[in-house]
C-alpha positions in Angstrom: -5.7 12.7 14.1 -3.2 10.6 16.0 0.1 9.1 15.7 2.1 6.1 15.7 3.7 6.4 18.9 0.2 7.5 20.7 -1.7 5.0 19.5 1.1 2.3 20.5 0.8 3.6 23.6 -3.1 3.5 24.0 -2.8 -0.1 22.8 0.1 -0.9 26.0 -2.9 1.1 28.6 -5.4 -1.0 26.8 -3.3 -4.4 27.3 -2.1 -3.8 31.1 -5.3 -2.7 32.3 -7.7 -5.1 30.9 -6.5 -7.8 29.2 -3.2 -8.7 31.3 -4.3 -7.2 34.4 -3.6 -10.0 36.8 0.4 -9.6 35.6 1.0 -5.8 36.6 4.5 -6.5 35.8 4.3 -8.1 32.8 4.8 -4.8 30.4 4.7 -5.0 26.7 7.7 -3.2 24.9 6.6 -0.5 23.0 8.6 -1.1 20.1 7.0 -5.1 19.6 3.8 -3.1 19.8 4.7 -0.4 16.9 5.6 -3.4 14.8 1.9 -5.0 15.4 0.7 -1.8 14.9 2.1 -0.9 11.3 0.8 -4.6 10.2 -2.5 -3.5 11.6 -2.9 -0.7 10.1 -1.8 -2.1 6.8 -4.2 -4.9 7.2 -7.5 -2.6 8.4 -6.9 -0.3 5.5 -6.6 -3.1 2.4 -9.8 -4.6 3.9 -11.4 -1.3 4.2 -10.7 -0.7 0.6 -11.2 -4.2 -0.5 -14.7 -4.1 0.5 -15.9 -1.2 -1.2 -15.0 -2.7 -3.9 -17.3 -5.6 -3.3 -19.8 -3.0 -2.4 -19.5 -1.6 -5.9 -18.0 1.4 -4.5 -14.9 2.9 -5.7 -13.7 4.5 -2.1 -10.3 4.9 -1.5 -8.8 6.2 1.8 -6.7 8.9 1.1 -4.0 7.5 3.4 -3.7 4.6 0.8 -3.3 6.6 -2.3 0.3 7.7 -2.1 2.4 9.5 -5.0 6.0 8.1 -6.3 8.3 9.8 -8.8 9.6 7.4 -11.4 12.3 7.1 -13.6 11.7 6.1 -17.4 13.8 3.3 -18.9 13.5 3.5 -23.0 12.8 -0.1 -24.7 13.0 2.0 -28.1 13.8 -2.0 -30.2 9.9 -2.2 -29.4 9.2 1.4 -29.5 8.1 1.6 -26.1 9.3 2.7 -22.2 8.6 1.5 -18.8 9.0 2.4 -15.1 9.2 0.2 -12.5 7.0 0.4 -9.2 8.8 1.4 -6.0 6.1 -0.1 -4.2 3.7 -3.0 -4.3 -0.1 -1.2 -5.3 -2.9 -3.2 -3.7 -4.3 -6.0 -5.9 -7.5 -4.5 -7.0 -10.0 -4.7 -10.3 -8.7 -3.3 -13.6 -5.6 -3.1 -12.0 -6.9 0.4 -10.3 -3.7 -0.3 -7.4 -2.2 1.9 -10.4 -4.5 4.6 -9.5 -2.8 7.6 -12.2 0.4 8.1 -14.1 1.2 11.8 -15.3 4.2 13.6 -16.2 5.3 15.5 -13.8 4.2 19.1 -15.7 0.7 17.4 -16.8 -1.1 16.1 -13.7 -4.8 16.9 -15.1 -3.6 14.6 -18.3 -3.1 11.6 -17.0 -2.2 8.6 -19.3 -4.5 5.7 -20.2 -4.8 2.8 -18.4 -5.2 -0.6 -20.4 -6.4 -3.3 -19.0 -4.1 -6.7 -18.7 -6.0 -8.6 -20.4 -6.7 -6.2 -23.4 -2.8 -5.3 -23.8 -2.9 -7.5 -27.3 -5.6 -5.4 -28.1 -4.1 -2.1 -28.5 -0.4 -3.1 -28.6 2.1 -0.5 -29.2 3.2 1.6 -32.3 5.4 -0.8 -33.2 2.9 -3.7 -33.5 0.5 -1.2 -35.4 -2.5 -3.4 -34.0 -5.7 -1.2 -32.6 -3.8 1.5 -31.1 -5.2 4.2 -33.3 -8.0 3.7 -30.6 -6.0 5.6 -27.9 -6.5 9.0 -30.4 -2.6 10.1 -30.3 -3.0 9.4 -26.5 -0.3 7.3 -24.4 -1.7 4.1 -23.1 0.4 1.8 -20.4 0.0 -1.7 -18.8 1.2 -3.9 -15.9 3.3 -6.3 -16.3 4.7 -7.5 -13.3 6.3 -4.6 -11.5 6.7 -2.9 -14.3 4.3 -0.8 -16.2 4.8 -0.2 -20.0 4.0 2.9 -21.9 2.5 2.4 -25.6 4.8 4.9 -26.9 8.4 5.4 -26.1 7.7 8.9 -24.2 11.3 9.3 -23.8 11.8 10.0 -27.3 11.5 14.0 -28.5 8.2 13.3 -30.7 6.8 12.0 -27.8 7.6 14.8 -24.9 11.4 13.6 -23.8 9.8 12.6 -20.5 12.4 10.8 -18.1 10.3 10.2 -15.1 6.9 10.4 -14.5 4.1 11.1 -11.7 2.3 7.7 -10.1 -0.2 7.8 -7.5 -0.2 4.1 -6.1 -3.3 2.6 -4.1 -0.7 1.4 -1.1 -0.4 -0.3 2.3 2.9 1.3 3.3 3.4 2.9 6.2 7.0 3.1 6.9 7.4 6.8 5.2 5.3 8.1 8.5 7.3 8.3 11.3 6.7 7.5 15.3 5.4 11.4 15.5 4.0 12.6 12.6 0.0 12.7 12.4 -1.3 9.7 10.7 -3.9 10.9 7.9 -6.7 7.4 9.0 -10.4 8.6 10.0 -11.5 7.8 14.2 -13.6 4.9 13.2 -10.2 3.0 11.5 -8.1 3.9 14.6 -10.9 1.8 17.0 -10.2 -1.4 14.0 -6.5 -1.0 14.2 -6.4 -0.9 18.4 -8.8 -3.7 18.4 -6.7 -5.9 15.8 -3.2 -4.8 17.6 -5.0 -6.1 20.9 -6.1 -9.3 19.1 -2.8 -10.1 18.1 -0.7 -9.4 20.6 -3.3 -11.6 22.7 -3.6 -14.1 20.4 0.6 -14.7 20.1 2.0 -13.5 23.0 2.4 -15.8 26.4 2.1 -13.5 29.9 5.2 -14.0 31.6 3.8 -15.2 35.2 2.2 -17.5 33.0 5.5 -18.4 30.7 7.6 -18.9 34.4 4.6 -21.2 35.6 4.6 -23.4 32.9 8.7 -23.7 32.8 8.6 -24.3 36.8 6.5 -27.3 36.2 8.0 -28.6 33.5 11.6 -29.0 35.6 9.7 -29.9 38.6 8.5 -32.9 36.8 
């Protein structure tokens, strides 16, 4: 494994010795680079996971999947709660970016997701549509940043939950800091140094270069 600040600082070798090599002095701050980096990373790992998918594999890196607690709020006028998401889950089929919700003391008993698109379906108990088809289970649904519950679960026939367990499919990166071990496989660390070197070479003007230009524009 390896960290932020390491890999930073494989990416500022990398830069100085073989793609800016004819400015020695020209030295890249390592702070502009560990901004480039998180974006890489970020972008690597959503790609990664976004073309499993369109393999037909369901293969999440376990650096994505990431676990929030959440407050309930009770919407008891239509006998239902929600939580709102702390974080923005990748966009992903079936809306699996919500990868489980659990409370906290049932983690093997996770609630039911329901599809978007299938929400007027099942409704709520208050609606009384189809959801009889949940068996006495708790469905939820996105809506949004929030994510509803088909019962109000903070209500004492229904557990007296006030905040539950989510596991979010997640580019987020900022809760790792500049030393702690990034949990992202060898072959991802050569994709993010190779995109950090791509754009950092791609929108960053050497500055022998950036003084040669300038000297000829006032000559002129």
């Amino acid at each position: 494994m390896i960290t932020k600040y390491k890999l930073a600082e494989e990416c500022q070798r990398i830069y100085a010795r073989f793609l800016d090599k004819d400015n020695p002095s020209d030295v890249i701050d390592l702070r502009e680079i560990l901004i480039v980096l998180e974006q890489s990373i970020n972008k690597v790992l959503k790609l990664q996971v976004a073309e499993s998918f369109k393999a037909g594999f369901v293969d999440i890196p376990r650096c994505n999947l990431i676990e929030y607690t959440c407050t309930v709020t009770s919407d008891s006028g239509n006998s239902r709660a929600y939580i709102t998401l702390p974080a923005v889950p990748l966009t992903l089929p079936l809306d699996m970016g919500i990868w489980s919700i659990s409370a906290p003391n049932a983690a093997l008993s996770a609630y039911i997701p329901i599809p978007a698109q299938d929400v007027l379906v099942f409704g709520t108990i208050a609606s009384g549509n189809n959801v009889s088809y949940l068996e006495g289970q708790t469905g939820y649904y996105v809506q949004g940043k929030k994510v509803y519950f088909t019962k109000d679960i903070t209500q004492p026939a229904n557990g007296t939950i006030t905040s539950v367990v989510a596991n979010l499919v997640v580019s987020d990166f900022d809760k790792f800091t500049e030393n702690e071990l990034l949990p992202i496989s060898p072959e991802v660390v050569t994709a993010v140094i190779n995109e950090v070197l791509l754009t950092i070479s791609n929108g960053r003007v050497a500055q022998a270069e950036l003084g040669t230009n300038n000297s000829n524009k006032y000559e002129n």
